[in-house]
C-alpha positions in Angstrom: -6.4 2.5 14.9 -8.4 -0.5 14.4 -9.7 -2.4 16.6 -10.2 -5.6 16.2 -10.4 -8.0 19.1 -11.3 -7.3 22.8 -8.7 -9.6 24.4 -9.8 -9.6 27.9 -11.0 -7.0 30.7 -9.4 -7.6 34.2 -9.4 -5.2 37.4 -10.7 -2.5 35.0 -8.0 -2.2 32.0 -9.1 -3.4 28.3 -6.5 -5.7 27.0 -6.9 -4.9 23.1 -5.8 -6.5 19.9 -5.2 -3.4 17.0 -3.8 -3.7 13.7 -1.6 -1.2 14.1 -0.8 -1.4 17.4 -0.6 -5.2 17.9 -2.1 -5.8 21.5 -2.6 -2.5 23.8 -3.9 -2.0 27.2 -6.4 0.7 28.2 -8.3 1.7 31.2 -11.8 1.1 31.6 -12.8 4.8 31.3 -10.7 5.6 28.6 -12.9 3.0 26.3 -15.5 4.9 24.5 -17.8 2.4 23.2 -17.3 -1.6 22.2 -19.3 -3.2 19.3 -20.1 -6.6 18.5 -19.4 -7.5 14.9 -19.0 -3.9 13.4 -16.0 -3.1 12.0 -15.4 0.8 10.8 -15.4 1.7 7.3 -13.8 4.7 7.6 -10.1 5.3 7.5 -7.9 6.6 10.3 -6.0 9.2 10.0 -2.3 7.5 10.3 -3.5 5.7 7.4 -4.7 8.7 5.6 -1.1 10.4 6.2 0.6 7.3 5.1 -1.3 7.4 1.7 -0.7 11.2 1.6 3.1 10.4 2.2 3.0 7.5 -0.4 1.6 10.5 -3.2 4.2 13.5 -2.2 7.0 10.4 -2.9 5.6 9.2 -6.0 5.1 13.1 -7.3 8.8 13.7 -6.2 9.9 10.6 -7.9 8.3 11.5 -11.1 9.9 15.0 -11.2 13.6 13.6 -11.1 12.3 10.7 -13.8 10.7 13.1 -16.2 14.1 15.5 -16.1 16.3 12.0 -16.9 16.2 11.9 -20.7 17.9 8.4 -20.4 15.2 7.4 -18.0 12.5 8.8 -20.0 13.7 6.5 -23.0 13.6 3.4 -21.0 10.3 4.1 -19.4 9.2 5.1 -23.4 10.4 1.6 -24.5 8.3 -0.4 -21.8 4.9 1.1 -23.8 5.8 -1.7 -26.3 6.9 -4.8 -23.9 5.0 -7.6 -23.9 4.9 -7.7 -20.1 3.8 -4.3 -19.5 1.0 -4.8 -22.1 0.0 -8.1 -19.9 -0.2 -5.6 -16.7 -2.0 -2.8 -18.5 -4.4 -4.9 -20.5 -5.7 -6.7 -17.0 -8.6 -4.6 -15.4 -7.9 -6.8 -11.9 -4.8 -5.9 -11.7 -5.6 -2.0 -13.2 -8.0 -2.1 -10.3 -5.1 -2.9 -7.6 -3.0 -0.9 -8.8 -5.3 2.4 -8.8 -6.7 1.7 -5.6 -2.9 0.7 -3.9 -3.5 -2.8 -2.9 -0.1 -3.6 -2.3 -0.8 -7.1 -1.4 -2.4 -8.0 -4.3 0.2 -6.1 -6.7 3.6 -8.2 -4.6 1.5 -11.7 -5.3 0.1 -10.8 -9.2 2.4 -13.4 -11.3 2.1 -10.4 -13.9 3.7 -7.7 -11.8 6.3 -10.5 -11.0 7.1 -11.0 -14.3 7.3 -7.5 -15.4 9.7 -6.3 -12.0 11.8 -9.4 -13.5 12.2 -7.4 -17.0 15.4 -6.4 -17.7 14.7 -2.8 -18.9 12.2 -2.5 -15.6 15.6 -3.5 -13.1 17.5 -1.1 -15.0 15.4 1.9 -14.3 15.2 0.1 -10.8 18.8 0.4 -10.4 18.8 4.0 -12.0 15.7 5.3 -9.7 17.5 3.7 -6.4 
């Protein structure tokens, strides 16, 4: 969890605004320490489990694609498609993509484009 804002400290509970949490109240005593400026580096283990989630679903997704010869085709054709050569041939948006910024991946006009591709919605519709 982390922590981002203190929002205020009355009759010795922490009112505290978290990212994952929204706003959260804790006792005095059960606040370890409170820092000015710092923000952690390090990330916490929900999010950890979340990215650990994310890979088990993409492995298990790639099994039932790679035993679809019909998919494998259509996912074969896209090596060739001028929008997937725009997304692969773009080391910002290679960089987003290996390091799972979703954020910047939903608002890249390239991923938009290629998501808008007709053989890309048909394995959609095929995968869902």
């Amino acid at each position: 969890m982390l922590i981002r804002e203190v929002v205020s400290l009355q009759s010795g509970s922490y009112r505290i605004k978290t990212d994952s949490l929204g706003v959260i109240t804790l006792q005095q005593h059960q606040v370890k320490s409170i820092s000015h400026g710092a923000v952690s580096t390090q990330p916490s283990a929900s999010l950890n489990s979340m990215k650990q989630a994310s890979q088990s679903a993409v492995q298990s997704l790639q099994s039932s694609i790679t035993s679809d010869p019909g998919m494998m085709a259509s996912i074969l054709a896209l090596q060739n498609d001028p929008d997937m050569q725009a997304v692969l041939s773009d080391p910002e948006l290679m960089r987003a993509i290996q390091s799972f910024d979703l954020e910047a991946l939903q608002n890249n006009p390239k991923i938009q484009q290629l998501m808008n591709n007709s053989t890309v919605r048909k394995i959609h519709r095929n995968v869902d």
